[in-house]
C-alpha positions in Angstrom: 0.0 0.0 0.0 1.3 3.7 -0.6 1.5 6.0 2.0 3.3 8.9 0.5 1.8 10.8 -2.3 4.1 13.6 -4.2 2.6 16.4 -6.0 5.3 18.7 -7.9 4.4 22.3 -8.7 6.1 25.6 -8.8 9.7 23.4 -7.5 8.0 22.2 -4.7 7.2 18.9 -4.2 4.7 17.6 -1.5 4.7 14.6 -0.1 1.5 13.8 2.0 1.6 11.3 4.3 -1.9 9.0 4.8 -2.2 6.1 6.9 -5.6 6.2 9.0 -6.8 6.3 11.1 -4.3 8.3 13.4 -1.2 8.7 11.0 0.8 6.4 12.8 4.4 6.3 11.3 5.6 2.7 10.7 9.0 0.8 9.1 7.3 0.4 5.6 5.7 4.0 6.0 9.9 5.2 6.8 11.7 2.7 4.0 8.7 5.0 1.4 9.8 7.9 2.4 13.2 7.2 2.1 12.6 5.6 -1.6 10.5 9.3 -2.3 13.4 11.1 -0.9 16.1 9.3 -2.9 14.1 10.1 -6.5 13.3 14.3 -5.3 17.6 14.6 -4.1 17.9 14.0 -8.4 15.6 15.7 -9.3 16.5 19.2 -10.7 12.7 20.4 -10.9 12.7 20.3 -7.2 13.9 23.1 -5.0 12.3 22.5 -2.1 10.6 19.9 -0.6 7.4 19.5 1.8 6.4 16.6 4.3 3.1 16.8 5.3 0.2 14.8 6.8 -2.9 13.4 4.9 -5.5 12.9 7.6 -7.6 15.3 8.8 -6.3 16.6 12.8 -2.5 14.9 12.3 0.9 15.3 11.2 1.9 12.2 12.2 0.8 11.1 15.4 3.5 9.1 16.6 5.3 5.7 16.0 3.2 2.8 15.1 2.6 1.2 18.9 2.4 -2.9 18.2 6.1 -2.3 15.9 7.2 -0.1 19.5 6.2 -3.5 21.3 8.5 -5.5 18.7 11.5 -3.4 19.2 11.0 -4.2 23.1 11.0 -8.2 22.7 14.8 -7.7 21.1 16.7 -6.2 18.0 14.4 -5.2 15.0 16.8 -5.3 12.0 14.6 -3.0 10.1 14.6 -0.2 12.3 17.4 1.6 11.8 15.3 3.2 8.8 14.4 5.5 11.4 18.3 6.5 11.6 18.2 6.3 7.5 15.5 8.0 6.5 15.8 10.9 8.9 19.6 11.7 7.9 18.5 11.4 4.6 16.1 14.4 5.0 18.9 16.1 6.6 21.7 15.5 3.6 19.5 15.9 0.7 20.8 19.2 -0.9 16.8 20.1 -1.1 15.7 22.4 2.2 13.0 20.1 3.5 9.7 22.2 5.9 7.8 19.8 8.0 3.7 21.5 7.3 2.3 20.7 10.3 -1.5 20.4 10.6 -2.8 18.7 13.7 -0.6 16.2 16.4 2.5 15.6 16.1 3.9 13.5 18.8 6.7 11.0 19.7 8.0 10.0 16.1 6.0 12.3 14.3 7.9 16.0 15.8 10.8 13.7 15.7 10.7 13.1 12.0 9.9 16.9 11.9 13.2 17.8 14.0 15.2 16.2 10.8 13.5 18.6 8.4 15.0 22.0 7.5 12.0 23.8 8.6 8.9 23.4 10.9 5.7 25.4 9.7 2.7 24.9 11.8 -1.1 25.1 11.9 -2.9 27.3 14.7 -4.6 23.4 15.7 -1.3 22.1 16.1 0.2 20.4 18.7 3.4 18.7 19.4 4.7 16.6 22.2 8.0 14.2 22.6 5.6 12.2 25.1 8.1 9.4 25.8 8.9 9.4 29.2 5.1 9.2 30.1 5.6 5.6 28.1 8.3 4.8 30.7 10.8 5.4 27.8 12.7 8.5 26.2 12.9 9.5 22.7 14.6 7.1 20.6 14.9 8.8 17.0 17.1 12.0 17.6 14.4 13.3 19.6 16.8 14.3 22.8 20.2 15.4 20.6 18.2 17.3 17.4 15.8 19.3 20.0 18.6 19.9 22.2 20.7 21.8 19.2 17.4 23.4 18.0 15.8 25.1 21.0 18.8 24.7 23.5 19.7 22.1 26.6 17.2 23.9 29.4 14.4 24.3 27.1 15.0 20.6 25.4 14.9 18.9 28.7 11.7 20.6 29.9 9.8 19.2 26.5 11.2 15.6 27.3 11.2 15.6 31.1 7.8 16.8 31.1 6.4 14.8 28.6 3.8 17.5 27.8 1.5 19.0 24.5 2.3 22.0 23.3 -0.2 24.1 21.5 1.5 25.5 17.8 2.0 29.0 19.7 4.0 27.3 22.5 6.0 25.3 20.0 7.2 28.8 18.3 7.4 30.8 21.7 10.2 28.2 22.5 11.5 27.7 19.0 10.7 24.6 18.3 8.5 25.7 15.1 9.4 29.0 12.6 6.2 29.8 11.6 2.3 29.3 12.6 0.0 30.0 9.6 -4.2 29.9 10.4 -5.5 26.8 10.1 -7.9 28.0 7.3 -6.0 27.4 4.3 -2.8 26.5 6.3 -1.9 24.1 3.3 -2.3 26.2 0.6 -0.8 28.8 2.4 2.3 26.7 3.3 2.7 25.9 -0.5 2.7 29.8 -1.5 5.4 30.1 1.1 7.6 27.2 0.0 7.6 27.9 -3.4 8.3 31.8 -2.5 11.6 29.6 -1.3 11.4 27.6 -4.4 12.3 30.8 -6.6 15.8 31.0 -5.6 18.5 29.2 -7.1 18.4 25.7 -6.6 22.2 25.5 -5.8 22.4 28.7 -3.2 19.5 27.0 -1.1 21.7 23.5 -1.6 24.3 25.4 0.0 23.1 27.1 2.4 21.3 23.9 3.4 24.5 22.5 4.2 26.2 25.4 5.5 23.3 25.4 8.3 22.7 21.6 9.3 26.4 20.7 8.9 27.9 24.2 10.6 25.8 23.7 13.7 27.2 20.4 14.6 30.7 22.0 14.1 33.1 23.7 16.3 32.8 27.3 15.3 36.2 27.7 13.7 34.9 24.6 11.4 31.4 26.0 10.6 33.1 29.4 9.6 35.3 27.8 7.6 32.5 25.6 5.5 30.4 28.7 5.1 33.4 30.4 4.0 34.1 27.7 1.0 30.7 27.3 0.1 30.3 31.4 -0.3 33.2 31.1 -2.3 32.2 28.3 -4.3 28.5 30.1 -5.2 29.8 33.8 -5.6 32.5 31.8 -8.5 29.5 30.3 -10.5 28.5 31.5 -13.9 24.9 31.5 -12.2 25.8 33.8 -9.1 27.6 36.1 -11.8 25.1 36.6 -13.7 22.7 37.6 -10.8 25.4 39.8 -9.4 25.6 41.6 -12.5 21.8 42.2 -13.0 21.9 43.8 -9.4 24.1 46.2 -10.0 22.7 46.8 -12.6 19.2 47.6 -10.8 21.3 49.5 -8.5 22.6 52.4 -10.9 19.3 52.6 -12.7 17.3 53.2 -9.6 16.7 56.5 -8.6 18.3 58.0 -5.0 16.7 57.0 -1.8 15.0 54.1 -3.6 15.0 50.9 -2.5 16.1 48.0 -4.8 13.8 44.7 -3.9 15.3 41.4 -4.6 12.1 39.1 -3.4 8.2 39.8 -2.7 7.2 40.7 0.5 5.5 38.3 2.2 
């Protein structure tokens, strides 16, 4: 059975995630993804990717229970696709927004934690619920909120085991942005492929300047952002865009302001 659908459009592509009742995220649901994932990464249509969830009030809700039960009775060989699929989202040069609509607990913000972005729904909510199982998160929740939001603020999500509405969730950084719930979908789409417009390999490498400087020692991080600048501002692409701003420079008149995007 699918799970993921992908929809292209505008360099976006969407992939929806459905598997009702309640969205729970299993192995075969992971090793689909990670199949989707591998096509999009070669894909030079697509600039920017969305994961998002296909039943109504849910992201993903969390792991799939009876395979948690499995992993309990010993070693499960098949799930390390957790590890797999979520460093894939990580590595693919496409920046990759988790469009949350609805709960998005356990597994589910986890899998969002590996995306680029979060983007959330005024009805969503998000919990790492773990410790209220008798467990703790087990994929990346403790080290990729820890890096995102900060030690203090990471323990008191885990420890405490609690919901937190979408307006929590970007009070303490764990989302970027929380669009209305009316439209939130189309909405997040106009936003993404806002994203989409810029050159394909500037957002690659910034990608990579971001995920891959901020598990770096500063001195390191400085010095990947510094080749990868380099690297863009030699293209024949970057050039060319160079050029054209200048250009727009002289021609505008004094005091006014050159825009390089639309305002949002």
């Amino acid at each position: 059975m699918t799970m993921w659908s992908r929809e292209d459009g505008g360099g976006v592509a969407v992939l929806t995630y459905r598997n009702p009742p309640r969205n729970f995220l299993t192995f075969a649901a992971l090793e689909e993804l990670d199949a989707q994932l591998a096509r999009v990464e070669t894909d030079p249509d697509v600039r920017v990717v969305m994961l998002t969830g296909g039943v109504p009030g849910y992201f993903i809700a969390h792991a799939d229970l009876d395979e948690l039960a499995e992993l309990s009775r010993g070693p499960v060989p098949r799930a390390r696709i957790w590890y797999t699929a979520m460093r894939r989202i990580e590595r693919i040069p496409q920046p990759v927004i988790a469009a949350i609509d609805g709960q998005a607990w356990g597994g589910g913000l986890e899998l969002s934690l590996a995306c680029t972005l979060r983007w959330a729904s005024a009805d969503a909510h998000v919990s790492l619920l773990e410790t209220a199982l008798g467990i703790i998160p087990g994929a990346g929740g403790t080290q990729r909120l820890a890096r995102l939001i900060g030690p203090g603020r990471a323990a008191d999500v885990v420890l405490s085991g609690d919901v937190f509405t979408a307006e929590q969730a970007w009070t303490c950084g764990i989302v970027e942005r929380v669009l209305p719930a009316a439209g939130f979908r189309a909405e997040a789409v106009r936003l993404a492929r806002h994203m989409a417009s810029r050159p394909a390999a500037a957002l690659g490498a910034a990608k990579q300047a971001l995920v891959e400087g901020s598990r770096m020692p500063l001195t390191d991080g400085l010095r990947l952002e510094a080749a990868l600048f380099a690297e863009r501002l030699a293209s024949p692409e970057s050039r060319t865009l160079q050029d054209d701003a200048r250009r727009r420079y002289a021609e505008a008149a004094d005091g006014d302001r050159v825009a390089f995007g639309e305002h949002r």
